[in-house]
LOMARNU-384986 format. One record per residue: x, y, z of N, C-alpha, C in turn; residue in one letter; residue number from 1. Coordinates in pm, 1 decimal. Layout:
BEGIN
<<X Y Z> <X Y Z> <X Y Z> A NUM>,
...
//
This chain:
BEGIN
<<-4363.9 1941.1 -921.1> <-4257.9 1854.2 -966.4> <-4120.1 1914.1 -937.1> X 1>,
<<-4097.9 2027.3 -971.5> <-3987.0 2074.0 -955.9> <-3943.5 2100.5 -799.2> X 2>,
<<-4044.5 2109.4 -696.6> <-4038.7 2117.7 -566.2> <-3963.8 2015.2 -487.7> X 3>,
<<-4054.8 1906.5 -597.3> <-3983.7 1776.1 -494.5> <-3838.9 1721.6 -572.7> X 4>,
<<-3790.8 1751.1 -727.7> <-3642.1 1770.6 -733.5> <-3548.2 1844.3 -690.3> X 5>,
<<-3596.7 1929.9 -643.2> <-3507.1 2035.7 -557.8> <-3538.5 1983.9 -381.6> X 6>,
<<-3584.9 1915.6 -378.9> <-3570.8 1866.7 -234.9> <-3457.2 1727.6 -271.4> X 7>,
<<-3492.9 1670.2 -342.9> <-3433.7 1564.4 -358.3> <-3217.8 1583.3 -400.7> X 8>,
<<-3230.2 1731.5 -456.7> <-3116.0 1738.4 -495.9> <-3057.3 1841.1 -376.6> X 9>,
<<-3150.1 1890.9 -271.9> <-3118.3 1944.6 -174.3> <-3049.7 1816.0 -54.6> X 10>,
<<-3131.3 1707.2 -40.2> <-3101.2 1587.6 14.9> <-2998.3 1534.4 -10.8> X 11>,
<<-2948.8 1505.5 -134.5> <-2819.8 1505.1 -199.8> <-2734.6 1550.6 -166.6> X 12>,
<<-2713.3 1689.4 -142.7> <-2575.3 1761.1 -157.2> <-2597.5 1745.4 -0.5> X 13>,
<<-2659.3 1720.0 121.0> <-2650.6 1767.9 270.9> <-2584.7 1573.1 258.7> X 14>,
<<-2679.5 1540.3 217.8> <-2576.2 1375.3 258.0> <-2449.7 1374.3 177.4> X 15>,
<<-2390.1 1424.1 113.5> <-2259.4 1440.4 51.5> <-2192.9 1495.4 108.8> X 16>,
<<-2272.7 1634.8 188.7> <-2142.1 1670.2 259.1> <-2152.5 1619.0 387.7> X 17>,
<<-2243.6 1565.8 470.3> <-2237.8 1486.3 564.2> <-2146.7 1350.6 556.6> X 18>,
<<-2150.9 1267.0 466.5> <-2046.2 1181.9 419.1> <-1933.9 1244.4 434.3> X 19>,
<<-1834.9 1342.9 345.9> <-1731.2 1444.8 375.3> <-1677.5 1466.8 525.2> X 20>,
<<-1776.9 1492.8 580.0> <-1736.2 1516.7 720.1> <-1723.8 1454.0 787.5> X 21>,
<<-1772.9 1328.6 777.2> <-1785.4 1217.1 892.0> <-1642.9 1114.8 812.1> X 22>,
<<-1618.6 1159.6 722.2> <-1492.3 1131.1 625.0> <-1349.0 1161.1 679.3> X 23>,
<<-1360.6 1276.8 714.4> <-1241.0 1366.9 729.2> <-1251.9 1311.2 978.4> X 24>,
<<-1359.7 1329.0 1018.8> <-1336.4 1338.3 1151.7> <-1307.2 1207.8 1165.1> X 25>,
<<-1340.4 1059.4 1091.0> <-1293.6 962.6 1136.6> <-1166.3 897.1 1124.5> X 26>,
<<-1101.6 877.3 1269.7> <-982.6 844.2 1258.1> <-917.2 732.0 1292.9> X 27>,
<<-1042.3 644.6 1245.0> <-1003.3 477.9 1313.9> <-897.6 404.8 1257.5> X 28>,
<<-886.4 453.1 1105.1> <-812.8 390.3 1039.9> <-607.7 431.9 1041.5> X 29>,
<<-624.7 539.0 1154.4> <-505.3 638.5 1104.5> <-395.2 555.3 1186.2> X 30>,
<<-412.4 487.1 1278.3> <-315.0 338.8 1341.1> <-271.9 297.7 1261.9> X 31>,
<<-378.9 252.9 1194.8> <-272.6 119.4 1139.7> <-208.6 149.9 986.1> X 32>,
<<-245.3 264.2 945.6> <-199.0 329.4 820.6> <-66.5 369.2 891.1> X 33>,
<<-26.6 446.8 999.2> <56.0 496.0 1067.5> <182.7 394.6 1085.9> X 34>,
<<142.7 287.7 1145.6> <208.8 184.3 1139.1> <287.9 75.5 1053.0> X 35>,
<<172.6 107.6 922.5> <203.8 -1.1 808.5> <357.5 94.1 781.1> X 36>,
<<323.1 230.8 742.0> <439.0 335.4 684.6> <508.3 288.7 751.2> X 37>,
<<545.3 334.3 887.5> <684.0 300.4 966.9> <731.7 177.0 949.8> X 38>,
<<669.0 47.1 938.9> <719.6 -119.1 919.4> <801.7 -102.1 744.7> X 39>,
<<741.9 -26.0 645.8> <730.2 -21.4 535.1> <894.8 46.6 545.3> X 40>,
<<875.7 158.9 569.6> <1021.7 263.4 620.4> <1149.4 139.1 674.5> X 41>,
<<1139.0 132.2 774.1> <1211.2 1.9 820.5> <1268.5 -76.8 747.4> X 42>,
<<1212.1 -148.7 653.5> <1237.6 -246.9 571.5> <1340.3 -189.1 517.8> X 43>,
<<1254.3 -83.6 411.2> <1341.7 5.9 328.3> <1485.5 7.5 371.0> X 44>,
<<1503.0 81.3 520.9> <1604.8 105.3 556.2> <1730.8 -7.1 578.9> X 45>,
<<1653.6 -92.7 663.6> <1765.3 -221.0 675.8> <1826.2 -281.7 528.4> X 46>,
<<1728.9 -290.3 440.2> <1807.4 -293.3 297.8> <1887.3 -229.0 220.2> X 47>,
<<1892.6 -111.6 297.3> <1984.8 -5.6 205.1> <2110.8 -42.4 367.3> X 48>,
<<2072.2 -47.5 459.2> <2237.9 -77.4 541.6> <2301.8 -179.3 476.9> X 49>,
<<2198.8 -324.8 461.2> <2275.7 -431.9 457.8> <2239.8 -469.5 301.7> X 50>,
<<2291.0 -369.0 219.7> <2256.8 -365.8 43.2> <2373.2 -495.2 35.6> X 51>,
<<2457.2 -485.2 64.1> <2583.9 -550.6 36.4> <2576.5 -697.1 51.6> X 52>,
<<2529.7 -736.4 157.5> <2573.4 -896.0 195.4> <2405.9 -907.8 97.3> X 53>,
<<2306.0 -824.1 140.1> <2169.3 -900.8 13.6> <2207.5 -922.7 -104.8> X 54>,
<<2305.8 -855.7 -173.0> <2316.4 -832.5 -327.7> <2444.4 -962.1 -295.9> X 55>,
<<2504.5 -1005.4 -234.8> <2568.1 -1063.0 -246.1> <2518.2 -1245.0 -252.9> X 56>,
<<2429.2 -1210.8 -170.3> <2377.4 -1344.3 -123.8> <2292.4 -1391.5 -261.6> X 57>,
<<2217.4 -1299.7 -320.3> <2100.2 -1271.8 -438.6> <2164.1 -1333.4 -556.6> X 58>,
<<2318.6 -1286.2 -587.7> <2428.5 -1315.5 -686.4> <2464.7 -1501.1 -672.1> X 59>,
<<2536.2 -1518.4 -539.7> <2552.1 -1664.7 -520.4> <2423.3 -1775.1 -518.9> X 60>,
<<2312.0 -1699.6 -507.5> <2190.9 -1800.3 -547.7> <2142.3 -1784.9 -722.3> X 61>,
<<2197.7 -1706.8 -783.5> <2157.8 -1688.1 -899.2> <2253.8 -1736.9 -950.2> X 62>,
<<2338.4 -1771.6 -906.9> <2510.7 -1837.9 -1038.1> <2436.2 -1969.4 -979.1> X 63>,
<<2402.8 -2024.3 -817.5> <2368.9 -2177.0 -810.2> <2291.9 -2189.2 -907.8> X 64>,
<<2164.5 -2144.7 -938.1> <2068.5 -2192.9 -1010.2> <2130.0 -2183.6 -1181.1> X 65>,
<<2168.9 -2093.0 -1244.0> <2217.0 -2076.3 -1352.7> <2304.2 -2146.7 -1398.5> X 66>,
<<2390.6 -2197.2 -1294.4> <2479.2 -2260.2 -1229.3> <2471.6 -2456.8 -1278.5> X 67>,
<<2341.6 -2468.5 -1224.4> <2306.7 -2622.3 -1269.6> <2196.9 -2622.7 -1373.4> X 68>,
<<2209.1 -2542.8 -1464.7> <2095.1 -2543.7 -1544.1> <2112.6 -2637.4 -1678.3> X 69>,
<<2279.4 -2646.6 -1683.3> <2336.6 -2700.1 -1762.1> <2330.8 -2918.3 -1750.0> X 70>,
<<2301.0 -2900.7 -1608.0> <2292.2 -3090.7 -1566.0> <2168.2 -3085.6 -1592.6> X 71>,
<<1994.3 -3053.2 -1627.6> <1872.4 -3083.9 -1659.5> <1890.8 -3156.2 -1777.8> X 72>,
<<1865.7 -3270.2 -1745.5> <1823.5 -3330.4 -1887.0> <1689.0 -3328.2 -1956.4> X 73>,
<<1698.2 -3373.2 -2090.0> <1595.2 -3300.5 -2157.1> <1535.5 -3459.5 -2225.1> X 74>,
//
């Protein structure tokens, strides 16, 4: 009994670390992770150049709406 749990927990730990490894060498996914960051970065950035006219634009659509909240009739 104990032969074949120690095979079984020997089986275990070799497919765990076989998983691990085949974990770490695959690199199919590292494109488009690579990519998402940089699009992600980008964004970021153009919003912090053009903080000004967004926050501006963000303000004049928020007084419109706030703006006519007062003509809803009830």
């Amino acid at each position: 009994m104990f032969n074949t749990l120690d095979r079984m927990y020997i089986d275990a730990q070799i497919r765990w670390n076989n998983f691990w490894e085949d974990l770490k060498k695959d690199e199919t996914g590292v494109s488009s992770i690579v990519a998402t960051v940089l699009l992600i970065l980008i964004v970021v950035l153009l919003a912090a150049i053009f903080w000004e006219n967004i926050q501006e634009w963000f303000n004049t659509t928020w007084e419109k709406i706030t703006g006519q909240s007062d003509t809803i009739h009830r």
